[in-house]
C-alpha positions in Angstrom: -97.6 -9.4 -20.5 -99.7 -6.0 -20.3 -103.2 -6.0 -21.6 -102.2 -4.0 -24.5 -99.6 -6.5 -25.5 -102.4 -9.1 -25.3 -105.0 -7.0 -27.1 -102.1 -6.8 -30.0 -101.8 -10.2 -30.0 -105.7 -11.6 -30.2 -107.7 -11.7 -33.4 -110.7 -11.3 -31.8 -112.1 -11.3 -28.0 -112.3 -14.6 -26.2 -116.0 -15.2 -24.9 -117.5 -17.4 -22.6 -119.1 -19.2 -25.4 -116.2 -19.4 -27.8 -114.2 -20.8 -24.9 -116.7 -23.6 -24.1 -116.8 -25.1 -27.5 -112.6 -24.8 -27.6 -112.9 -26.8 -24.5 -116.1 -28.9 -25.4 -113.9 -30.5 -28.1 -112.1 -32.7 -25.7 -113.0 -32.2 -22.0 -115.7 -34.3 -20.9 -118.8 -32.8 -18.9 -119.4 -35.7 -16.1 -115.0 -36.2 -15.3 -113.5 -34.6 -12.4 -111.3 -32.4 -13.9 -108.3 -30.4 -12.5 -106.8 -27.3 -14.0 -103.6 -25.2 -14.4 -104.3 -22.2 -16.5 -102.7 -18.9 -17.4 -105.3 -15.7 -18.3 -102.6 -14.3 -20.6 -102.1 -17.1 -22.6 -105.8 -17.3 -24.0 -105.5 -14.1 -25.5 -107.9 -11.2 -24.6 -111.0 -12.2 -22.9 -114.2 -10.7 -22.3 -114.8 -10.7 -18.7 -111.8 -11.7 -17.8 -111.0 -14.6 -15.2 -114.8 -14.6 -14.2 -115.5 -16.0 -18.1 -113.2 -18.8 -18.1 -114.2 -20.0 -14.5 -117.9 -19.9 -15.8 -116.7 -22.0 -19.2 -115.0 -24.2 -17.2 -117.8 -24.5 -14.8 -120.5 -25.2 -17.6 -118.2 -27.3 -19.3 -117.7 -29.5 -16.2 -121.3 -29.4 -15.5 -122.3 -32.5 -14.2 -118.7 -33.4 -13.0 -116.4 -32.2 -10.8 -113.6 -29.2 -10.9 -110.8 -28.4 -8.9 -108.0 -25.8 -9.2 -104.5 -25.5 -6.9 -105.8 -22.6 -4.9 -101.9 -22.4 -3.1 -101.0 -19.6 -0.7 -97.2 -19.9 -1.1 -96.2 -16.7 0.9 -98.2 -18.8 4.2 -94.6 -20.6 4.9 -91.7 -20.5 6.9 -89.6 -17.3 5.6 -86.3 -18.7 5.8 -86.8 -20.5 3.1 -88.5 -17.3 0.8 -86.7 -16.0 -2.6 -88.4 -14.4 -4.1 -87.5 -11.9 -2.7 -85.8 -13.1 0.2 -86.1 -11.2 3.7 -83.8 -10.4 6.5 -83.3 -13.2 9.1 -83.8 -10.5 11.9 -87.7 -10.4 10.3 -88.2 -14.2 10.5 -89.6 -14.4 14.1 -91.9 -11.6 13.6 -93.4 -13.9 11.0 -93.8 -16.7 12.2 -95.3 -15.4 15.5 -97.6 -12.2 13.4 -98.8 -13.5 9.7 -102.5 -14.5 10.0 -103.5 -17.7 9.7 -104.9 -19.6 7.0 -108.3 -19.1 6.1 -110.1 -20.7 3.3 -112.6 -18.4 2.6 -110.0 -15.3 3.0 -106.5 -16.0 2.4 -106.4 -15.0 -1.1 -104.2 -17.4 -3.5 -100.4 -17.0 -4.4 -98.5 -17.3 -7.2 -100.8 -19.9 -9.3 -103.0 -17.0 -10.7 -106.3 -14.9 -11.0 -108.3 -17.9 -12.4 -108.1 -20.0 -9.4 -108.1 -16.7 -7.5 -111.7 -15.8 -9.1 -112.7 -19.3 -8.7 -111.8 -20.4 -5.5 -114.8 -17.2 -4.8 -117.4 -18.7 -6.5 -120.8 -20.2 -5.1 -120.6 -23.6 -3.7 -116.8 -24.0 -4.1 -115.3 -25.7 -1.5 -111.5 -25.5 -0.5 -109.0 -27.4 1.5 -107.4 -26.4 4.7 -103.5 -26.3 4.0 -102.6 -23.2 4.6 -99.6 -23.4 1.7 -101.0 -26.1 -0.9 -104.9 -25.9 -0.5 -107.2 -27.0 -3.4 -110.5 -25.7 -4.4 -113.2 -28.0 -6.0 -116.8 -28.0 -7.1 -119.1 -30.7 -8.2 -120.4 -34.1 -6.6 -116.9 -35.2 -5.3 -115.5 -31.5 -4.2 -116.5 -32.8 -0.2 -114.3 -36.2 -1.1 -111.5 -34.3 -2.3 -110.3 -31.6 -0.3 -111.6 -33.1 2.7 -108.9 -33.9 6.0 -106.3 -32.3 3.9 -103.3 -33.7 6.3 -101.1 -31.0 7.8 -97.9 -33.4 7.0 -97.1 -34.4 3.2 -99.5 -32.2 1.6 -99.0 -33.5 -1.7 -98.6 -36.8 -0.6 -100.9 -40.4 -0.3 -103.5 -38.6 1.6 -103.5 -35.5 -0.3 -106.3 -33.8 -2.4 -103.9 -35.0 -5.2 -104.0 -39.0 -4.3 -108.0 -38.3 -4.4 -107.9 -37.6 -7.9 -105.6 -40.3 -8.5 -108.1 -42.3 -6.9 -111.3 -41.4 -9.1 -109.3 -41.4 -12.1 -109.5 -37.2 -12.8 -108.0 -35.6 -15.9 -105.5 -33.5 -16.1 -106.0 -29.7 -18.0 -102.5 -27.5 -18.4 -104.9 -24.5 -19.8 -101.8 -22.7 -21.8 -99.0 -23.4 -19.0 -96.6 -26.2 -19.6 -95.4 -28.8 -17.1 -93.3 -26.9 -14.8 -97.1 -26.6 -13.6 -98.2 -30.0 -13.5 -98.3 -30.5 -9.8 -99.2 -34.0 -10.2 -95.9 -34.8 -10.7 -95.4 -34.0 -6.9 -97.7 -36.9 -5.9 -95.6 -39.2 -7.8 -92.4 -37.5 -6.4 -94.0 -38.8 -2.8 -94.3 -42.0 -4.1 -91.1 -43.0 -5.4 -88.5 -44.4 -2.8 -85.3 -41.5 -1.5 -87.1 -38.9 -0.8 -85.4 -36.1 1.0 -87.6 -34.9 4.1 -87.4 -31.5 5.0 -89.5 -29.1 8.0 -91.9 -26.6 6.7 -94.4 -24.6 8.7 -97.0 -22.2 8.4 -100.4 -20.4 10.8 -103.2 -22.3 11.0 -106.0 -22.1 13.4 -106.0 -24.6 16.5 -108.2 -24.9 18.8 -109.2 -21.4 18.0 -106.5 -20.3 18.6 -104.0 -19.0 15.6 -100.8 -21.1 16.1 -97.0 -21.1 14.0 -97.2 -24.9 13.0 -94.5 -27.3 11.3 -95.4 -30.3 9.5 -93.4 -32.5 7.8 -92.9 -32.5 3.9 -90.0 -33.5 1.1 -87.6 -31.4 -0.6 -89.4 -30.7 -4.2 -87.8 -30.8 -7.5 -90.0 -28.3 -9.7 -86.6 -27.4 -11.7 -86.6 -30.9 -13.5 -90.8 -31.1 -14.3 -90.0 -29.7 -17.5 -87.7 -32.7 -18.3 -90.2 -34.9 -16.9 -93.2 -33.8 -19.1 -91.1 -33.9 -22.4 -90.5 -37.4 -21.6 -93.8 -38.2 -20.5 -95.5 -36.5 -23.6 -93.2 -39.3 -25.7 -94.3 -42.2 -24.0 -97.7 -41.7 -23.2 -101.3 -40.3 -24.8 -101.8 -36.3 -24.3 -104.4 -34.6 -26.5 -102.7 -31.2 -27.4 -105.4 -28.4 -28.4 -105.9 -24.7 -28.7 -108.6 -22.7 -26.0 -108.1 -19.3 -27.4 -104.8 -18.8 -28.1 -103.1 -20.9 -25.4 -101.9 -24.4 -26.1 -103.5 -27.0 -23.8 -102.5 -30.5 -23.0 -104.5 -33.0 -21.3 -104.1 -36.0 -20.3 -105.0 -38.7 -17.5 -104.0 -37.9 -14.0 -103.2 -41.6 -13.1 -100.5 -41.7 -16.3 -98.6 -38.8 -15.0 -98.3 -39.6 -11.4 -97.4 -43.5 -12.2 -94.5 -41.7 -14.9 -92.8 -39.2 -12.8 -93.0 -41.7 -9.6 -90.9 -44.3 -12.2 -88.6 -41.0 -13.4 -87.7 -40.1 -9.7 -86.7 -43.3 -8.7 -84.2 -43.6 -11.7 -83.2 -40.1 -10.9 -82.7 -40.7 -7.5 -81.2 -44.3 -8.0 
């Protein structure tokens, strides 16, 4: 959607303030809280990503935030849709893409706000070069620390951290096809189909092409997932702006879709 579309579509301009006290109605200020959020769907807003990351931020202010900050182009191109490339470019690559770098590898397909925030002061970020994190607050270090090369999203991911210190869940006007939660509990469940990714990294100070072992992901059925897990378990559903939010506790959906995969894949 243009920003004239969205300028048609909002009754008045989303602030910095206006969003805190939409948020302020449910999100807690000492949680660690991790976000999936769409500009667009919050209608038109004054400053842009840089005023919700500083609502969020203020919000969160005695807790801790972290946003997906993944770099999905930093992968093996065989396996690239959209668009896909010519085989004859894959070597090239794999042997000339630059590697990873948190501070300058800008972030992919998940949007501008974890783009903008992933900028800010004191934000730390992890080191995969395809599914990195960014977090700020007391337990950012604890978080995105020794992100493992090997199952990303897996027991010793950024992802099982928040499992661990029992983080909430914000889906700021996207729906569940976003929840990437659901991968941890994908990991969990038993059947898993193992796949070879790769990506450049820096070793040794040297840049490097490196594989790592992951699993096959199933993003096409999250949808299905999160309508059944909004039926069975507690989500508070809310407005921030124009955008529908659901939130919801991290531990509930990765203990739901690690029970829905192993009926799916039983």
């Amino acid at each position: 959607m243009d920003e004239r579309e969205i300028v048609k579509k909002t009754d008045e301009p989303r602030t910095v303030r206006g969003l805190k006290e939409d948020l302020e109605e449910v999100v807690e200020g000492d949680e660690v809280l991790f976000v999936h959020s769409s500009l667009s769907s919050l209608g038109w807003v004054c400053g842009g990503a840089q005023a919700v990351v500083k609502a969020l931020v203020e919000v969160v202010y005695d807790g801790t935030l972290v946003l997906p900050t993944f770099s999905g182009g930093l992968s093996d191109p065989s396996r690239w849709e959209h668009p896909p490339v010519p085989e004859s470019w894959w070597e090239t690559i794999r042997q000339e893409m630059p590697a990873f770098d948190p501070e300058v590898t800008p972030v992919g397909s998940v949007g501008v706000i974890p783009e903008t925030f992933r900028k800010f002061p004191r934000v730390l970020r992890s080191s995969h070069p395809c599914v990195s994190f960014a977090a700020l607050g007391p337990h950012a270090e604890d978080i995105i620390e020794d992100h493992p090369l090997d199952y990303p999203l897996g027991d010793d991911s950024p992802l099982a951290r928040m499992y661990d210190l029992e983080a909430k869940v914000l889906l700021l006007g996207v729906g569940y096809d976003r929840n990437t939660c659901f991968h941890l509990g994908e990991n969990r469940a038993p059947g898993t189909e193992e796949r070879v990714e790769g990506g450049p990294i820096m070793e040794n100070g040297e840049r490097v092409w490196k594989e790592y072992k992951d699993i096959k992901y199933r993003d096409d059925v999250f949808e299905d997932i999160g309508e059944e897990f909004e039926e069975e378990n507690s989500v508070n559903i809310f407005k921030v702006g124009s955008a529908e939010c659901r939130y919801f506790s991290i531990r509930d959906s990765v203990d739901f879709s690690e029970r829905w995969f192993k009926k799916f894949r039983d």
